[in-house]
C-alpha positions in Angstrom: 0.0 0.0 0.0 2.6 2.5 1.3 4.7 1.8 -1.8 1.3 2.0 -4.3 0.6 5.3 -2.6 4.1 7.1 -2.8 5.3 5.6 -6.4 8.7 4.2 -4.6 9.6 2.0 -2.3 10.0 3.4 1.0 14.0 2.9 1.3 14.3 4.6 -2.1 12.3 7.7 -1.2 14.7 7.8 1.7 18.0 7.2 0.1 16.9 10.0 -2.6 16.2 12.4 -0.4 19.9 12.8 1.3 21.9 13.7 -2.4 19.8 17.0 -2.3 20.5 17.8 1.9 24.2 16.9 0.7 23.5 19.6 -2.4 22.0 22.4 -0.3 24.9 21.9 2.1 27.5 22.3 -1.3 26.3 25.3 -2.1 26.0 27.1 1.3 29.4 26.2 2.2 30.5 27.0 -1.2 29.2 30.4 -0.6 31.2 30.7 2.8 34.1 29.9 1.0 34.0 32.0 -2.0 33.5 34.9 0.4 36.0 34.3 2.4 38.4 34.1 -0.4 36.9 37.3 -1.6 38.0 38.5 1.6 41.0 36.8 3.2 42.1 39.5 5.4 39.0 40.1 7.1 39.6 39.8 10.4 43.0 42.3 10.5 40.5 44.5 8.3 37.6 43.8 10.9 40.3 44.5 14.3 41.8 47.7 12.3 38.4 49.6 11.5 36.9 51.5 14.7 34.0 49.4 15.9 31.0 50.2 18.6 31.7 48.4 21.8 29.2 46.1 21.2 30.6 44.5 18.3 31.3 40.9 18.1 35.2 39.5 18.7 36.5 38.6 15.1 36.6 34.8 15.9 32.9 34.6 16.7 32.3 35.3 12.8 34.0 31.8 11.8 31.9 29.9 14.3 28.4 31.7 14.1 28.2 31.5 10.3 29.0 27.8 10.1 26.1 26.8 12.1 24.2 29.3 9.9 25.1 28.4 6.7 24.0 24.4 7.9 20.8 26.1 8.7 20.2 27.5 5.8 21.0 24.8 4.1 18.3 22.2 6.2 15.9 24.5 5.8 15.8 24.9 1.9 15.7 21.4 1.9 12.7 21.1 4.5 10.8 23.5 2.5 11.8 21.8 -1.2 10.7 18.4 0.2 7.5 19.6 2.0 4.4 18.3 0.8 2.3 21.6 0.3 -0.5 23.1 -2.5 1.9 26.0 -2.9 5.0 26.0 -5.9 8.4 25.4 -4.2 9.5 27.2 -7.3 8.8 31.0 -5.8 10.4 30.0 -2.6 13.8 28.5 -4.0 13.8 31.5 -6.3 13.6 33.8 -2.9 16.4 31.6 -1.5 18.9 31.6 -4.1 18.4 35.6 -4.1 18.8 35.7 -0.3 21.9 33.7 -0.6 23.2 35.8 -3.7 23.1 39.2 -1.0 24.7 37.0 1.3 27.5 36.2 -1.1 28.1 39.8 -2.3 28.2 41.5 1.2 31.7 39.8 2.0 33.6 41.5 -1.0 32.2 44.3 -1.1 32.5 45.2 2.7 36.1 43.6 3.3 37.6 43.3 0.2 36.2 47.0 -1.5 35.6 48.9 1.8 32.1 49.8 0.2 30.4 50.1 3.4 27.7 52.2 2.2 27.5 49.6 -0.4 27.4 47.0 1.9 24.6 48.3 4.0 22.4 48.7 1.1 23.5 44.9 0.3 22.2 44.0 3.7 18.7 45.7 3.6 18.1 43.8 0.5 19.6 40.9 2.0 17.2 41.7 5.4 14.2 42.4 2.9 14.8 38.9 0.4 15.5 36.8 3.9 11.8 38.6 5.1 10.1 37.2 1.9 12.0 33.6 1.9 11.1 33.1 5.2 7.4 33.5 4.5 6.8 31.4 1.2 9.1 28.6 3.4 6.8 29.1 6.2 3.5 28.5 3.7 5.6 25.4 2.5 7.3 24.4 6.2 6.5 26.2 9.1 10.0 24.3 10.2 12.0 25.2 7.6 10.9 29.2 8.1 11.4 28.8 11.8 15.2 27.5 11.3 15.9 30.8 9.4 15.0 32.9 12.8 18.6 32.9 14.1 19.7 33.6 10.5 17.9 36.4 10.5 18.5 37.9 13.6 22.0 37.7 12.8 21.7 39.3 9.5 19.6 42.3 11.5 22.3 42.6 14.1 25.3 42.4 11.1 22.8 45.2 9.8 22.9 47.6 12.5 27.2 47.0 13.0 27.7 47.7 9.3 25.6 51.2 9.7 27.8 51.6 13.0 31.2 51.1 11.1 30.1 52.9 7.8 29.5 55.8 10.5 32.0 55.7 12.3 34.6 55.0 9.5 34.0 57.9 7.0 
């Protein structure tokens, strides 16, 4: 019956569905590291610029984004293999812009010292996360909810760039 209802078998639905986790994983880390070669002196670029006192240690930055990136990645996958009556399409599309901002911050705030750039980068960044985070919601309330620390990371990187473009022009 199960095997009638689904079209597969159930140990090939679940061997098929760990290639694409495995993908989404690729291309966030991919990301991470493609911005950090864009910007491979960040942190003596990061400890040189004046900071508010409530900015992050430079290590943190390795740490934090790891666990974020994995996020990221889980949750496009929760929300591609979601059984829902809306298109995954729109979502992925939202994603894949999200992560585009994401990508282009790193170079253009270490390696071009664009922080004005930057900043508007982030909003759009802020503003595509917004929108991903609510077609994922309409497709897995889960995969939405494991963008939350993403995004409150990406609002709190938001309101440090605007304290170093101001306080480094």
């Amino acid at each position: 019956m199960n095997q009638a209802v689904h079209g597969q078998p159930p140990s090939a639905r679940g061997a098929s569905r760990w290639p694409l986790l495995l993908m989404f994983l690729g291309l966030c880390f991919a990301v991470a590291a493609i911005g950090g070669a864009a910007a491979a002196d960040a942190g003596s670029t990061y400890t040189a610029l004046e900071r508010p006192g409530w900015a992050p240690p430079s290590w943190l930055f390795g740490p934090v984004w790891t666990v974020l990136y994995a996020m990221i990645a889980v949750s496009a996958w929760l929300a591609v293999r979601a059984r829902s009556t809306t298109s995954a399409k729109p979502a992925m599309i939202a994603w894949g812009a999200q992560l585009a901002l994401n990508l282009a911050w790193t170079p253009l705030f270490f390696a071009a010292d664009q922080y004005g750039l930057a900043f508007l980068d982030i909003l759009l960044l802020l503003a595509a996360l917004a929108v991903t985070m609510l077609l994922f919601h309409r497709r897995s309330p889960a995969a939405a909810l494991l963008l939350v620390p993403y995004a409150v990371w990406v609002a709190y990187a938001t309101a440090l760039n605007l304290a170093i473009w101001q306080l480094n022009t």
